[in-house]
C-alpha positions in Angstrom: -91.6 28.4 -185.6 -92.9 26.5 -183.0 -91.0 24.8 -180.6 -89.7 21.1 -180.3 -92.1 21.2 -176.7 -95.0 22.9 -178.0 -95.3 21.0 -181.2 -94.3 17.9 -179.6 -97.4 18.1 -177.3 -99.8 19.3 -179.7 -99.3 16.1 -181.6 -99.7 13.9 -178.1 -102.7 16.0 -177.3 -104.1 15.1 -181.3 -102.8 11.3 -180.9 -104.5 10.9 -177.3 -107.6 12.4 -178.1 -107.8 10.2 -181.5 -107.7 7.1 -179.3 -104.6 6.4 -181.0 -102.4 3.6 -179.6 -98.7 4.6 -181.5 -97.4 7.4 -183.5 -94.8 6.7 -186.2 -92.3 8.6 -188.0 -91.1 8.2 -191.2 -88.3 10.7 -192.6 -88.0 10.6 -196.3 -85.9 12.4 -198.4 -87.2 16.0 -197.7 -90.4 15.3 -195.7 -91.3 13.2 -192.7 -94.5 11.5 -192.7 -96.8 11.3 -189.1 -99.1 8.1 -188.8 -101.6 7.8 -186.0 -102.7 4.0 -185.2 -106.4 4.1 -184.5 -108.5 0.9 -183.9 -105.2 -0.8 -185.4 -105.6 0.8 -188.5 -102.3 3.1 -189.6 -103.7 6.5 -190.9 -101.5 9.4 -192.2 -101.8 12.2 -190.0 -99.4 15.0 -191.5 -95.9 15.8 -192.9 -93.4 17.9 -191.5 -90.0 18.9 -192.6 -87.3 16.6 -191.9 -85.4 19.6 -189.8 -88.5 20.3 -187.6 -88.5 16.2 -187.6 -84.7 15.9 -186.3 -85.1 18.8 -183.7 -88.2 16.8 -182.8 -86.3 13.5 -182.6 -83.7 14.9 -180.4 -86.1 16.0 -177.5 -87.4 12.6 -177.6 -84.4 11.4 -177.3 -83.2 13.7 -174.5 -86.4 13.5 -172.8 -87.0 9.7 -172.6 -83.4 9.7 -171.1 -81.6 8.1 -175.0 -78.2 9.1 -176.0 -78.5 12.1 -178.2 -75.8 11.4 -179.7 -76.2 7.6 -180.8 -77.4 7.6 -184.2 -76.2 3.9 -185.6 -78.2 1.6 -183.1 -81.7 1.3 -181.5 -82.5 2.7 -178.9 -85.3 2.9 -176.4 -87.2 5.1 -173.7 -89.6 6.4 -171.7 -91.2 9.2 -171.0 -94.7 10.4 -168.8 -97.2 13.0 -170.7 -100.2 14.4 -169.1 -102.8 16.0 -171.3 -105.2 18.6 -170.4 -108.0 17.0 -168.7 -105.5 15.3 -166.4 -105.0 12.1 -168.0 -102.0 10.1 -167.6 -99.9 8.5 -170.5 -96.5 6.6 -170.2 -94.7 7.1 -173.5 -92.9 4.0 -174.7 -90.6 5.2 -177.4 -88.2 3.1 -180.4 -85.7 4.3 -183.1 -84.5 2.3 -185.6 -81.5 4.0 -187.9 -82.5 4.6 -191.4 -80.7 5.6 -194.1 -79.3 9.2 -193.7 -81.6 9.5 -190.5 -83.9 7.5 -187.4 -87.2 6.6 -187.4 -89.5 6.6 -184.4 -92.0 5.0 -182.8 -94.3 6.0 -180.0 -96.4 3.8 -178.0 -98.8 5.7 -175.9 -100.1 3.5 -173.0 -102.4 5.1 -170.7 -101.9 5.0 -167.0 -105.7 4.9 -166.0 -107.1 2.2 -163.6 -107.2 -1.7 -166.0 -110.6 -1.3 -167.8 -113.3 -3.8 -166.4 -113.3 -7.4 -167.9 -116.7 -6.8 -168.6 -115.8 -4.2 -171.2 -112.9 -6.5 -172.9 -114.6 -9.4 -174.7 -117.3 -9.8 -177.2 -119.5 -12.8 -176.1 -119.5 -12.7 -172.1 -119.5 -16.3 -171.8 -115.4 -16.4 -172.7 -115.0 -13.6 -170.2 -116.9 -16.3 -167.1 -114.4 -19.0 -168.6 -111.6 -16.5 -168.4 -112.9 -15.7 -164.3 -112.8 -19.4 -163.8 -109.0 -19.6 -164.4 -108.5 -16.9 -162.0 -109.1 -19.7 -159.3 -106.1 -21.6 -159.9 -103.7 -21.4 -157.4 -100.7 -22.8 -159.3 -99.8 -23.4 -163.3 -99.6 -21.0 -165.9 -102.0 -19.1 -167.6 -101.0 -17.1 -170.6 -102.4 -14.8 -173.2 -101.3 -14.8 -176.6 -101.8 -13.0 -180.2 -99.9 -10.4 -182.4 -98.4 -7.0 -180.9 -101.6 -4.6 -179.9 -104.3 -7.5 -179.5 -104.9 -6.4 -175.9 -102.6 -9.2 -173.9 -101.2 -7.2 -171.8 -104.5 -4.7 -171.1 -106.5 -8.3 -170.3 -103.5 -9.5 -168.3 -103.8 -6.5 -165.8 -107.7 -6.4 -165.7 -107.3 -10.4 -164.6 -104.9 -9.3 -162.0 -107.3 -6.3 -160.8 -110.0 -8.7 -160.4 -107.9 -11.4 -158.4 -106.5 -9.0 -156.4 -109.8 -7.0 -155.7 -111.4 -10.5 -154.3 -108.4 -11.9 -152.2 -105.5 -10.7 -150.1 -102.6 -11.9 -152.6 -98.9 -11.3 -152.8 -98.6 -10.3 -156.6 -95.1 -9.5 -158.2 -95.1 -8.4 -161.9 -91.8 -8.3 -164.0 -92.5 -6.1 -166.6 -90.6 -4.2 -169.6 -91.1 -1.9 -169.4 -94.0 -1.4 -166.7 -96.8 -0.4 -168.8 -99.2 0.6 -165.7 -98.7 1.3 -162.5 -100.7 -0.7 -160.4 -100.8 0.5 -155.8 -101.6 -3.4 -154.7 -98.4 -5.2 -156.3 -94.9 -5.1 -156.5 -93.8 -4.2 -159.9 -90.4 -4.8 -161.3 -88.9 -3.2 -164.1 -86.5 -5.2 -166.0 -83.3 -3.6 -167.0 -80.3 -5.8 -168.4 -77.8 -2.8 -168.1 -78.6 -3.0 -164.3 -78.0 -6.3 -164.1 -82.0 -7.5 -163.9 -83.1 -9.6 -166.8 -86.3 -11.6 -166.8 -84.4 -14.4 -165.0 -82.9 -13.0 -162.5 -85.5 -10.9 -161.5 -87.5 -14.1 -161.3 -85.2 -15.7 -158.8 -85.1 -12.6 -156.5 -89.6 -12.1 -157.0 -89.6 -16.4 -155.8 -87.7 -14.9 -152.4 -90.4 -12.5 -151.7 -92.8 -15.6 -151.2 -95.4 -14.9 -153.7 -99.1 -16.1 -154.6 -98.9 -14.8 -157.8 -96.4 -14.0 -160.7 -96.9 -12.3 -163.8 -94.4 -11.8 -166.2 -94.5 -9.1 -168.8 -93.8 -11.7 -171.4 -91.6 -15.1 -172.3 -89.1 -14.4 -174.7 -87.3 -16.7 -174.8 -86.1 -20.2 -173.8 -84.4 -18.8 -170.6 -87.5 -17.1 -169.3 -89.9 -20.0 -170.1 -87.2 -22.3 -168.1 -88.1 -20.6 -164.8 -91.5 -19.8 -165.3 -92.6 -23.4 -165.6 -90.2 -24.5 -162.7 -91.9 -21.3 -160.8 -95.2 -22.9 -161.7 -93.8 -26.3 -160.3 -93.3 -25.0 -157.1 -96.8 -24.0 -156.3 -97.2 -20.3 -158.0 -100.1 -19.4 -160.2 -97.7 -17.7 -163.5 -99.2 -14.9 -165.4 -97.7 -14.1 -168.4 -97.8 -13.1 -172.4 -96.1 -15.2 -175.1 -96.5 -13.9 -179.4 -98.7 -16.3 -181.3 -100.9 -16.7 -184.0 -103.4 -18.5 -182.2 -103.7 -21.4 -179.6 -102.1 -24.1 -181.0 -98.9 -21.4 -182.1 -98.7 -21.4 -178.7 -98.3 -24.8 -177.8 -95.6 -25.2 -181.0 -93.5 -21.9 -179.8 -93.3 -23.7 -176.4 -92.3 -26.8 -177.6 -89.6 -24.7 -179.9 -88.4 -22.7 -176.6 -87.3 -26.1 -175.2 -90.4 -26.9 -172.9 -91.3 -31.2 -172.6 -94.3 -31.9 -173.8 -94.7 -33.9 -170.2 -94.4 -30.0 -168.2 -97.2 -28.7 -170.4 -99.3 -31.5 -169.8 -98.4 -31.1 -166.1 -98.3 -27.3 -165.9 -100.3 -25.0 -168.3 -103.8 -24.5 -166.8 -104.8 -23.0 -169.7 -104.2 -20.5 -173.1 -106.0 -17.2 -174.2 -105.2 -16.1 -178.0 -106.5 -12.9 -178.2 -107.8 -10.9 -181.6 -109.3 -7.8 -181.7 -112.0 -7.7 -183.6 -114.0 -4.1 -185.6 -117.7 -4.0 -184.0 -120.1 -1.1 -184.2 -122.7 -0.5 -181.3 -125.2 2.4 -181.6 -123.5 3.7 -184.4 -119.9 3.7 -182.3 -116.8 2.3 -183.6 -114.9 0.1 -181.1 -113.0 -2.9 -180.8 -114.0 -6.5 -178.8 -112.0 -8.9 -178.1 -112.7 -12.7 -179.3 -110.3 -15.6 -178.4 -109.6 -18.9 -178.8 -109.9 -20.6 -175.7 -107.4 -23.7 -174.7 -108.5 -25.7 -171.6 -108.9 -29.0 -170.0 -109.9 -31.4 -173.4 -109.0 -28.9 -175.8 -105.6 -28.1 -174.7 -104.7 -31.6 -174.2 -105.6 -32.2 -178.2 -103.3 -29.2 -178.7 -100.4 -30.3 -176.9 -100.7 -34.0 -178.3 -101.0 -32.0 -181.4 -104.3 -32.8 -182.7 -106.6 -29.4 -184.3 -109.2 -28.5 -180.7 -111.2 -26.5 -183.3 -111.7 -29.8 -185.8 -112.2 -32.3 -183.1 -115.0 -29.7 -181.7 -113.8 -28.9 -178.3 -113.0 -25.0 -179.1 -114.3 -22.5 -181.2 -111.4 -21.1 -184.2 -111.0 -17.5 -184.8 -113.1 -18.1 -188.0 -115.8 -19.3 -186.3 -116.3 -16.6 -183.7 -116.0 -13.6 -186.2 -118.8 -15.4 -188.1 -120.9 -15.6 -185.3 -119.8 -11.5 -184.3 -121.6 -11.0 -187.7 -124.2 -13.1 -187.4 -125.3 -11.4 -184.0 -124.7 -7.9 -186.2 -121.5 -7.1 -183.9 -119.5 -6.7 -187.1 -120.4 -6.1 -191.1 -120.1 -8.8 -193.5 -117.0 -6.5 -195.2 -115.0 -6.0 -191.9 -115.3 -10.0 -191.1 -114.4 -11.6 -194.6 -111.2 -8.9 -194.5 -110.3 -10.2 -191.3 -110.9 -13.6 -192.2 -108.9 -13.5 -195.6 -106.2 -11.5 -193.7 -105.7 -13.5 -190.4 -104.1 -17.3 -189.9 
């Protein structure tokens, strides 16, 4: 039988070379099923038995630095993985206790240099909107859409760009730290160490920056001091979950921010989708957003519909137009559309 090691990295070497973004496990009563996400589509892979699965399990777990032992709560971890050619991977890992076992999750986040803008979006004119907001030198800026819509990819392409172009102090706070970047200061946040979002924002507004970017706003606490950050002349990067643009604007509100600071302080909202296009015969993924700026995001906040009054284009509206400019087929954009908010 092989080992925990060898099988372990002959699955990595399958899921990396798939494309795949996470690998789940999930043990069932004799057998534990293997899904690879490709292209955001969850596709069985294999089955193993649920002994090679719990041996499995615990090198994960003693390898991404988990207690072993610690069955009855979630957990998390890290670990590094390098495959054959030389590629870089930082392992992201989960459990969650199931009944009579764990499952896991695996989020495989290469450590390669932040793809080129160029190569993120669909229609190149929301990408020259997107380089326009890089010249803001205060406000916030933030990305939005579901978990694995590329915020966090197009966050750290924006910040290679910036950063490429001008001499900038840029401090991340990240967790975890998805990619290690050389030209900023990247903080991991760790509550057991005592550095949470918030206080890792107080101590990154000491170190006199130009910009911040913060891995994402949770919560009411972390949107607090990233909107006073913003008032106090820093350009704020960050991520926030939402279905689309004006879900942003309502989570903010929810989370405690005046409607008078957004007016005053958000420069301007990306909610990301990744959208199924085919080029040459190639399967790949695009990105297509709604796009909240000047006019439009004033409707949003005053809670008006941008995409109704004509100042933005919906989600709806730009798949159509993927399709009609044969980016996508008329199947893959009425599932989408039936499918999304």
């Amino acid at each position: 039988m092989k080992t925990a090691s060898t099988f372990s990295k002959e699955l990595l070497l399958t899921a990396t070379s798939s494309n795949a973004s996470d690998i789940h496990f999930f043990p069932r009563k004799h057998q534990t099923h293997i899904f690879f996400r490709i292209h955001g589509k969850r596709t069985f892979h294999t089955l193993i038995p649920n002994k090679r699965y719990e041996m499995m399990l615990s090198y994960y777990k003693f390898t991404s630095g988990m207690d072993i032992g610690e069955v009855r709560k979630p957990q998390n971890g890290t670990v590094f993985f390098q495959d054959d050619e030389n590629h870089h991977f930082s392992l992201r890992l989960s459990t969650l206790p199931v009944t009579n076992s764990e499952s896991l999750a695996i989020r495989i986040l290469p450590q390669t240099q932040a793809p080129q803008l160029e190569k993120l979006f669909l229609f190149p004119h929301q990408l020259n909107r997107v380089k326009q907001w890089l010249s803001y030198r205060s406000g916030i800026i933030l990305l939005t859409g579901p978990t694995g819509s590329g915020k966090t990819t197009t966050l750290y392409a924006l910040l290679q760009e910036l950063l490429h172009e001008h001499s900038l102090q840029a401090i991340t706070l990240e967790d975890p730290i998805e990619k290690e970047m050389d030209n900023l200061i990247q903080v991991q946040v760790n509550e057991k160490a005592g550095i949470s979002y918030h206080a890792g924002l107080k101590a990154a507004l000491r170190h006199d920056p130009d910009i911040l970017m913060i891995g994402e706003i949770r919560d009411h606490e972390t949107a607090r001091f990233a909107f006073h950050a913003a008032l106090t002349g820093h350009l704020v990067l960050s991520t926030l979950h939402a279905k689309n643009g004006s879900g942003t604007i309502h989570r903010l509100l929810e989370m405690g921010i005046p409607q008078r600071e957004l007016q005053q302080v958000l420069k301007a909202v990306a909610s990301l989708q990744l959208l199924p296009i085919e080029l040459g015969g190639r399967k790949s993924r695009a990105a297509i957003m709604e796009l909240l700026e000047n006019e439009s995001l004033t409707q949003a906040i005053n809670g008006l519909d941008p995409a109704q009054k004509g100042s933005c284009q919906s989600f709806a509206q730009l798949r159509r137009k993927a399709f009609a400019y044969g980016y996508s087929s008329k199947q893959e954009t009425l599932t989408t559309l039936f499918t999304s908010p």
